[in-house]
C-alpha positions as CSV (number, residue, x, y, z in Angstrom):
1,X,-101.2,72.1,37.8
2,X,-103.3,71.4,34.7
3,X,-101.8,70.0,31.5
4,X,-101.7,67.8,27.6
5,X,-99.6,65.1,26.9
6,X,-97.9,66.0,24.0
7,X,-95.7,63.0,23.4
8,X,-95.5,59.4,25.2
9,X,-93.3,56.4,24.3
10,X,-94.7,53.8,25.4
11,X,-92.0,51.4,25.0
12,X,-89.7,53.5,27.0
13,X,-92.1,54.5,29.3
14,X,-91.4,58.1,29.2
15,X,-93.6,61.3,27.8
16,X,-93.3,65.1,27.4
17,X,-96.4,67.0,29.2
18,X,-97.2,70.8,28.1
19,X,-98.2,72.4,31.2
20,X,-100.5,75.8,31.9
21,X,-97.5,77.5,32.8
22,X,-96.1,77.1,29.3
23,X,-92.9,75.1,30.5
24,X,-92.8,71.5,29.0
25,X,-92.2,68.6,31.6
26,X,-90.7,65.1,31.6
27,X,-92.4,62.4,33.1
28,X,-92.6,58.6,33.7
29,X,-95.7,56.3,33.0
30,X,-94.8,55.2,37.1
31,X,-96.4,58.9,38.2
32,X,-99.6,58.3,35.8
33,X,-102.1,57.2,38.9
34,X,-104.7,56.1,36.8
35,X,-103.1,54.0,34.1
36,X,-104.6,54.4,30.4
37,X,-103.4,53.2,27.1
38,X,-104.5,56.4,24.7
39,X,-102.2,58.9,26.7
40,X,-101.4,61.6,24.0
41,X,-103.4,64.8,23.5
42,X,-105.2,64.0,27.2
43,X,-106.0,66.3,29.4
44,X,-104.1,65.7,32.9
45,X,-103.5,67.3,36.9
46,X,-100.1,66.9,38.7
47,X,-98.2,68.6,41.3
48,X,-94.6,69.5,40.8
49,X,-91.7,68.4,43.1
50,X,-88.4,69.7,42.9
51,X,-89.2,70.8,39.2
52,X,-90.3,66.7,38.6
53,X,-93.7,65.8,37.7
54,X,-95.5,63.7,40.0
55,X,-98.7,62.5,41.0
56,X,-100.6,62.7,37.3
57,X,-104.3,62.5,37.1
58,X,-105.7,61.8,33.7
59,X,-108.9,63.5,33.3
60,X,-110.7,61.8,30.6
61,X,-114.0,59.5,31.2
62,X,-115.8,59.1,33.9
63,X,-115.0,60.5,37.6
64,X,-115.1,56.5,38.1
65,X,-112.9,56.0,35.6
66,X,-110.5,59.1,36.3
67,X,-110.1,57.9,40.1
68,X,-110.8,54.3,39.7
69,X,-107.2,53.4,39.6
70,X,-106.2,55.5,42.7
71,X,-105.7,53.9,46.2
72,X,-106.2,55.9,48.5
């Protein structure tokens, strides 16, 4: 699912993504995959488990940069 950070603490570690689907959804800077510093108003993929976001994709940069920080 495709989505914008809207909101992200960074010293809590914690952010409010609003999806495609118009729902809003908690997350946890531990699901980011590839870790940036400027995370609000970015453009980002993630699946959905049991209603929790996980697995988030930051899609800004470079392909290189977008999947640099992902092991595979």
């Amino acid at each position: 699912m495709y989505g914008e950070i809207k909101k992200f603490r960074s010293d809590l570690g914690v952010g409010i993504i609003a999806a495609e689907d118009g729902r809003a959804y908690r997350f946890k800077r531990t699901e980011i995959l590839n870790r940036r510093d400027d995370l609000e108003g970015q453009e980002v993929h993630f699946e959905l488990g049991d209603l929790k976001v996980r697995e988030i994709i930051v899609l800004a940069g470079s392909p290189w940069m977008a999947f640099g920080g992902v092991a595979l």
